[in-house]
C-alpha positions as CSV (number, residue, x, y, z in Angstrom):
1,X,1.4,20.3,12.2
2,X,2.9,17.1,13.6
3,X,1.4,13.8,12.6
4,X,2.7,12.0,15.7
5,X,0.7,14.5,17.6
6,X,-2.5,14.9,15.3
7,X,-4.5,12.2,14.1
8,X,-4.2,12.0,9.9
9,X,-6.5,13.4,7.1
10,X,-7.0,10.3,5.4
11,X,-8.5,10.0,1.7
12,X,-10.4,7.4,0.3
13,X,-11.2,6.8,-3.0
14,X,-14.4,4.7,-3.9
15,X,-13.3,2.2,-6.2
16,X,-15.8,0.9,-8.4
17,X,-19.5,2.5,-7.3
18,X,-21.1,-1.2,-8.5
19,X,-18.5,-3.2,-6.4
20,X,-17.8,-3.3,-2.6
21,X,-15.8,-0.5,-2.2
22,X,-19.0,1.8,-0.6
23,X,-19.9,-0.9,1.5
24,X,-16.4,-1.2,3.0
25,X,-16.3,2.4,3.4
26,X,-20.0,2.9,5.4
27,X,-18.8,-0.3,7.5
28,X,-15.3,0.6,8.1
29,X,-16.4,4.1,9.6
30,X,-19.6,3.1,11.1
31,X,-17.3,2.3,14.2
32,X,-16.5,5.6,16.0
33,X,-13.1,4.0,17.2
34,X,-11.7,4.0,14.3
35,X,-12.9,8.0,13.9
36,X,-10.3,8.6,16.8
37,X,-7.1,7.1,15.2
38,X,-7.5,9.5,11.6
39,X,-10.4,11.6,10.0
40,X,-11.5,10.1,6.6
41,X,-12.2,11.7,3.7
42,X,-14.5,9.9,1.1
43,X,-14.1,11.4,-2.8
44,X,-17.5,10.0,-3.8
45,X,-21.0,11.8,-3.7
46,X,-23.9,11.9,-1.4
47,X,-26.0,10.0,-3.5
48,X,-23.9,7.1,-3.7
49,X,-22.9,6.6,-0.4
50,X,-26.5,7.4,0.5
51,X,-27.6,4.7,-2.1
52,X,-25.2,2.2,-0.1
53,X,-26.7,3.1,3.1
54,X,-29.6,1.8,2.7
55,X,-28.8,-1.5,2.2
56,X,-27.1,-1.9,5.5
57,X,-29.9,-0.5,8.0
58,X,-28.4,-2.3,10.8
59,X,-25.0,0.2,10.6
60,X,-25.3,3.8,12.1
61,X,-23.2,5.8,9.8
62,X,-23.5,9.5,9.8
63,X,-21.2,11.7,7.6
64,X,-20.6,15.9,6.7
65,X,-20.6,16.5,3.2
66,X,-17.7,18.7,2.7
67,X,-15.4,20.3,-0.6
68,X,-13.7,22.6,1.4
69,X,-10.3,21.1,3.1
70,X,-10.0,23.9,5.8
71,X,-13.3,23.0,7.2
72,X,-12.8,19.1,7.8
73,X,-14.6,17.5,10.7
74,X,-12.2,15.8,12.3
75,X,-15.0,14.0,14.8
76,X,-16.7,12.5,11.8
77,X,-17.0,10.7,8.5
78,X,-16.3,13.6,5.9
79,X,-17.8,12.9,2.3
80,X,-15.7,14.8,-0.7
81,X,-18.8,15.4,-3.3
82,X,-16.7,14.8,-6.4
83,X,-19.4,14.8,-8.3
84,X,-23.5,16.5,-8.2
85,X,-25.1,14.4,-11.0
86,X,-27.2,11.7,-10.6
87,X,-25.1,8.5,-11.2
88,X,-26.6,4.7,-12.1
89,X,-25.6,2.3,-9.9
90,X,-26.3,-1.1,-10.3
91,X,-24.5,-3.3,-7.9
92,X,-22.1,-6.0,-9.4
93,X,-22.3,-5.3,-12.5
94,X,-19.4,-4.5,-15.1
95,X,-20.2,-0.9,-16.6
96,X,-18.7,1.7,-18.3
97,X,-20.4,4.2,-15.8
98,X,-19.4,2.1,-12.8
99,X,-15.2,3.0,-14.1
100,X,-15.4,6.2,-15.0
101,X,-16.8,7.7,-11.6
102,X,-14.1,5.0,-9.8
103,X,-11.6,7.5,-12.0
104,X,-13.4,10.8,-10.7
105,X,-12.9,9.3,-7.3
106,X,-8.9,8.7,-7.8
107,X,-8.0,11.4,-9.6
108,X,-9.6,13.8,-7.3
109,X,-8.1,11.8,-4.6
110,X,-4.7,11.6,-5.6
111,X,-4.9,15.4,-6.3
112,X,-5.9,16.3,-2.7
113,X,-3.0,13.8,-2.0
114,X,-0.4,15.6,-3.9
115,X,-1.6,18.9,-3.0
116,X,-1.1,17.7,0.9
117,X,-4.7,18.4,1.7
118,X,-4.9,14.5,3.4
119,X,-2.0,13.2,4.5
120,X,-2.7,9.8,3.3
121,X,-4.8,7.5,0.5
122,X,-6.7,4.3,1.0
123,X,-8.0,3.5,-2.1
124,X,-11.3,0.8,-2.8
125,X,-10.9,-1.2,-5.8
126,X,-11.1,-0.8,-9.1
127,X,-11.5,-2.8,-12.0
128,X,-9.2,-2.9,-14.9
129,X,-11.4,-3.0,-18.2
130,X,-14.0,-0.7,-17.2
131,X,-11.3,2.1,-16.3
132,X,-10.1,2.1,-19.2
133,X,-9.8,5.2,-21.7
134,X,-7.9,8.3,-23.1
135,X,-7.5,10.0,-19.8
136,X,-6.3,6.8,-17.5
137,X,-4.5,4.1,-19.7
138,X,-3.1,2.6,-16.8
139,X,-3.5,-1.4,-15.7
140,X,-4.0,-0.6,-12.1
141,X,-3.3,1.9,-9.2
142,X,0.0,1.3,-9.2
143,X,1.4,2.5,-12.5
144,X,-0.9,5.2,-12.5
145,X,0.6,6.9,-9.0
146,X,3.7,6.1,-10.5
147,X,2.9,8.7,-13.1
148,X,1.2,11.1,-11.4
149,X,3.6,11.8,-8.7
150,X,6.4,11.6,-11.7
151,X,8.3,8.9,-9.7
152,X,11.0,6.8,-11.8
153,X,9.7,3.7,-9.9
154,X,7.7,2.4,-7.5
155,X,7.0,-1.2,-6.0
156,X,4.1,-2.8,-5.3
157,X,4.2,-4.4,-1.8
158,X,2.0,-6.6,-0.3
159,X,1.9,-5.9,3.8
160,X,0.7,-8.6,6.5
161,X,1.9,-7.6,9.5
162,X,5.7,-8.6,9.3
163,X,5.1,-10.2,6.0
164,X,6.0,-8.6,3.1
165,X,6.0,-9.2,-0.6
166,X,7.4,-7.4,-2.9
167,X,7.3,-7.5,-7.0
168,X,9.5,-6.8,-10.1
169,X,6.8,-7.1,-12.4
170,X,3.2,-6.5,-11.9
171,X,0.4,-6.9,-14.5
172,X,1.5,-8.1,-17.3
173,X,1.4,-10.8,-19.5
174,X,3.2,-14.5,-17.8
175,X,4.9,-14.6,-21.6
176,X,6.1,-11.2,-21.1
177,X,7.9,-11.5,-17.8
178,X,11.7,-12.7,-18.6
179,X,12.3,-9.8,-20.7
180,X,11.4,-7.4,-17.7
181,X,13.5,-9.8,-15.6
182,X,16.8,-7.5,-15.9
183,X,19.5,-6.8,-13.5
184,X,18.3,-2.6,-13.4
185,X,14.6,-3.6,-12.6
186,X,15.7,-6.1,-10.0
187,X,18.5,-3.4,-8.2
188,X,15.4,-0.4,-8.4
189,X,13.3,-2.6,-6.9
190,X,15.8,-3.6,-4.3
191,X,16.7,-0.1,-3.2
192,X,12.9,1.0,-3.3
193,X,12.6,-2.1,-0.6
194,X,15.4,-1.4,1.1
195,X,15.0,2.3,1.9
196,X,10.8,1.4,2.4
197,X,11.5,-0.8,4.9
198,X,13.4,1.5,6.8
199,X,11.7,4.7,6.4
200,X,8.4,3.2,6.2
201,X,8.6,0.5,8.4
202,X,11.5,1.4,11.2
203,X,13.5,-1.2,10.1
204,X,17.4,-0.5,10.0
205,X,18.8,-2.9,8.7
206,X,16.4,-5.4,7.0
207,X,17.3,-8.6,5.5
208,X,15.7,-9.6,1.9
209,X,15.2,-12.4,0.4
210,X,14.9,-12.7,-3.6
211,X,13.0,-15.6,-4.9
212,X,14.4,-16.9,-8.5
213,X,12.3,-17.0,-12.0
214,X,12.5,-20.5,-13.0
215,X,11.0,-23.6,-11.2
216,X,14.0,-24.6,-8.7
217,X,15.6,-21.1,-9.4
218,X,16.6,-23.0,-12.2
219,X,18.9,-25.3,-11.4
220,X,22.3,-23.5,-12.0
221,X,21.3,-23.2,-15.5
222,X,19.3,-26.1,-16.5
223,X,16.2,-24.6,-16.3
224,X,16.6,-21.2,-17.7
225,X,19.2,-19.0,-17.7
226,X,18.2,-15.7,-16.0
227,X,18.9,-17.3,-12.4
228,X,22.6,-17.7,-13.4
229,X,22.9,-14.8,-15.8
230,X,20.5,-12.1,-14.3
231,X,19.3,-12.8,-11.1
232,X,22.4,-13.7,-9.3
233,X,24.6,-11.1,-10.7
234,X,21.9,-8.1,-9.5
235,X,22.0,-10.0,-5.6
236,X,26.0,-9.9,-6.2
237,X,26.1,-6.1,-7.1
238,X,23.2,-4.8,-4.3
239,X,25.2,-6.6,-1.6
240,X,27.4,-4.0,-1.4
241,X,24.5,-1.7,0.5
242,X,22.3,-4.4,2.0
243,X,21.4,-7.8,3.1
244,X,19.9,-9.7,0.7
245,X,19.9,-13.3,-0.2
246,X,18.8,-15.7,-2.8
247,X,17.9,-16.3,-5.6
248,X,15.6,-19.0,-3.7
249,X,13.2,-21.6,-5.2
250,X,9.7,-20.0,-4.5
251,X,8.1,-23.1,-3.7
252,X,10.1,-24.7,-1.5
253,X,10.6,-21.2,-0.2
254,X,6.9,-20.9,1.5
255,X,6.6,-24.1,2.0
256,X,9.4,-24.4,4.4
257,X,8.6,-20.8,6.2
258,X,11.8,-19.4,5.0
259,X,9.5,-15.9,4.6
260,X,9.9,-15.7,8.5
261,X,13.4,-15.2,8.4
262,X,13.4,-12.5,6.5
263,X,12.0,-8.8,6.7
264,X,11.0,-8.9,2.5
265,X,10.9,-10.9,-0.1
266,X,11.0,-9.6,-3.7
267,X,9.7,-11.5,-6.1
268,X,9.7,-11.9,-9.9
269,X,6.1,-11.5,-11.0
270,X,2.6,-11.4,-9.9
271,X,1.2,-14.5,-8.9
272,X,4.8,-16.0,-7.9
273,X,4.3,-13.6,-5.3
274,X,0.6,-13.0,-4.7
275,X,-0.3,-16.5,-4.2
276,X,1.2,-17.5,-1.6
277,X,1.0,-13.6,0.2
278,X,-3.1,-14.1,0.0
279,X,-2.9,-17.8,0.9
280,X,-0.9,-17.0,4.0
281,X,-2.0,-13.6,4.8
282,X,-5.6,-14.6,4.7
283,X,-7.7,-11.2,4.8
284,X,-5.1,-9.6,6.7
285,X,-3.3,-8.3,3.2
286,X,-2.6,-4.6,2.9
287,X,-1.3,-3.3,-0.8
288,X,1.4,-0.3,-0.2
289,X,2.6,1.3,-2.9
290,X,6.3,1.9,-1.8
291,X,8.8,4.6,-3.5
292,X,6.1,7.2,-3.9
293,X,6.8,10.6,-1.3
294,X,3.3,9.7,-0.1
295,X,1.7,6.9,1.1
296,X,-0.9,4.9,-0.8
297,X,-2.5,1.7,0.6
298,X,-5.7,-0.6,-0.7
299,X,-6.8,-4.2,0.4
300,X,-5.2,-6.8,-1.5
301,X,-8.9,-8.1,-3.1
302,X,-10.8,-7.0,-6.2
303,X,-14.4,-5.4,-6.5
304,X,-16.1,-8.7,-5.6
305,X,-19.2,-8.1,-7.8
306,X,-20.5,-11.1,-6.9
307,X,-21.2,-9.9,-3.5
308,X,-21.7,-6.5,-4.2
309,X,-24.7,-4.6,-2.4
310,X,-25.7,-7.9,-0.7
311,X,-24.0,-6.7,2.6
312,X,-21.6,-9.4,2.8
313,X,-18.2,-7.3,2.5
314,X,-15.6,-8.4,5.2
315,X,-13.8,-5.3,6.1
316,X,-10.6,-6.9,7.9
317,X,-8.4,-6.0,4.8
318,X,-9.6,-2.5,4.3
319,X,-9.3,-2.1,8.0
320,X,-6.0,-3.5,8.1
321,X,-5.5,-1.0,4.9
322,X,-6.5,2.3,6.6
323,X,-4.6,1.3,9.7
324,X,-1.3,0.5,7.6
325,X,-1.9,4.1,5.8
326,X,-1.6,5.5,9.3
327,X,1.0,3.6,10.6
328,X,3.4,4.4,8.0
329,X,2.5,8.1,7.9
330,X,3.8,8.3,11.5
331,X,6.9,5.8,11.2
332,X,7.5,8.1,8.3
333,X,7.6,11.3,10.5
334,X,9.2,9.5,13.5
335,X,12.4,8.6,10.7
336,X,12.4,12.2,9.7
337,X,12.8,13.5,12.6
338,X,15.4,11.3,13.9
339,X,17.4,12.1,10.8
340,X,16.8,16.0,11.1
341,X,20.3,16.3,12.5
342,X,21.7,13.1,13.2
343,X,25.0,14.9,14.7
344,X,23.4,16.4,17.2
345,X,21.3,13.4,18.1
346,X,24.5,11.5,18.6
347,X,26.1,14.1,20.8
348,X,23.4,13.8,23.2
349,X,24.0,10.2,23.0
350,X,27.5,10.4,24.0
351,X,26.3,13.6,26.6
352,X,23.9,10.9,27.8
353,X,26.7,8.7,27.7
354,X,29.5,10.5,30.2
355,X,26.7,11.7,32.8
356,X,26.0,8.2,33.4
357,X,29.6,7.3,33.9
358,X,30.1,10.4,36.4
359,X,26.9,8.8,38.1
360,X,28.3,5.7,38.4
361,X,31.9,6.8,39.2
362,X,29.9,9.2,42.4
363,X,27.9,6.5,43.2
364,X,30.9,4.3,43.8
């Protein structure tokens, strides 16, 4: 079945059943134009998003419960019943309940995902501590897709149109940062960009820019010496197989719109990244989980307990996320088949080529 002919299966995972995440989800779908671009799968329950429902009676939202795959409705809202018992939700509210259905939600998810029964995930969020335990010891989505699809790495990239944000390091510690700072993790996370933006993304040949760890990229060595002794040497060596640039002071950097000129930037860690990406990308932000063979996206916010079951989501970030997830699934398909036989394509290039000539030549 071809993707760039048939709209996508794609799955969504509820996040956290006391934060926004259902909310998002009965909004989202609630408009019938977005039912023609893909056909959602929700890994939840009845109950909750029934629960949910209720507190936004101005939405019409109609769904088919469904846990069979080959008998999708591909008109409608499909709801993956993950779950039969009865659940307590209690909206914003940090419980251990509340995490450990979120993880029903993904791991189901992801396994429909690497099974290729949807051809996509959009996951809701989750939050850290209450996901916690035995069976998911992971800090976020990220790491744990990285282990389940047994990639050797993956980046997290933030998405805003033609802004883009990537990271070395993700959640970790701010005192544990330099030591992940090394000139491997910088060159994996360069080639993960790289080949992303191309496959993902359609671009050919992209130009990166790589933000330095120290305040003024450390001033040749004043400040720090990874700049000089690992950062530089890593943009040296992945020269030889791309364009990329740097390393640049990351506050002078955004400050000056340098971002523009460039198709990604990679940055060192979190928040030297994911500040100004949420400042400038306002609720446009998309989270894509490149160097996975599937594609993963979330909005770039948290559960927002604070507003949870109060009817107060905004949805422009998990729209932006669902239509991101289906974006790249066809870019991806369009990329493979224009590098199913690339020999062939570029004798009917030169075919093309000649017939115009012995047009013209006639012509004359």
């Amino acid at each position: 079945m071809s993707l760039t002919q048939n709209k996508p299966v794609i799955g969504i995972s509820i996040g956290d059943i006391n934060g926004i995440g259902a909310e998002l989800i009965i909004k989202t779908f609630s408009d019938v134009r977005v039912l023609e671009l893909c056909t959602p799968v929700v890994f939840a329950s009845n109950k909750v998003i029934n629960f949910y429902r209720k507190s936004i009676p101005e939405v019409n939202f109609n769904y088919q419960s469904n846990k069979d795959f080959n008998r999708i409705a591909h008109k409608q809202v499909n709801v993956y019943n993950c779950w039969e018992e009865e659940v307590a939700i209690n909206p914003g509210q940090l419980t251990e309940t509340g995490g450990s259905y979120a993880v029903k939600s993904l791991i189901a998810a992801v396994e429909a995902l690497k099974n290729k029964s949807i051809q996509g995930l959009v996951t809701a969020p989750i939050h850290k501590k209450n996901t916690q335990s035995e069976q998911f010891n992971f800090t976020g989505h990220t790491p744990y897709l990285k282990n389940a699809f047994g990639a050797k790495d993956v980046l997290m990239l933030m998405v805003a149109g033609n802004f883009r944000v990537g990271l070395v390091t993700e959640h970790i510690p701010v005192s544990e940062v330099s030591k992940h700072i090394t000139r491997e993790n910088i060159l994996s996370k360069l080639n993960i960009l790289k080949e992303s933006l191309a496959k993902d993304f359609g671009i050919d040949k992209p130009k990166i820019a790589v933000l330095g760890l120290n305040p003024h990229a450390g001033d040749e060595g004043l400040i720090g010496k990874e700049d000089e002794e690992i950062i530089k040497p890593a943009i040296k060596d992945a020269k030889h197989n791309m364009l990329v640039f740097g390393p640049y002071s990351a506050d002078a950097f955004f400050a000056r719109g340098q971002h523009h000129k460039f198709d990604a930037v990679l940055a060192m860690y979190h928040d030297q990244g994911l500040i100004p990406f949420k400042s400038l990308a306002l609720t446009e932000g998309v989270n894509y989980t490149a160097g996975l063979n599937a594609v993963r996206t979330s909005p770039d916010h948290g559960t927002a307990f604070d507003i949870a079951g109060k009817n107060k989501a905004d949805t422009s970030s998990f729209l932006a996320a669902i239509y991101a997830c289906i974006d790249i699934i066809n870019q991806k398909e369009e990329f493979k088949e224009n590098h199913k036989n690339p020999l062939r394509k570029l004798g009917s290039v030169v075919m093309g080529n000649a017939v115009d000539e012995a047009i013209e030549e006639n012509e004359g």
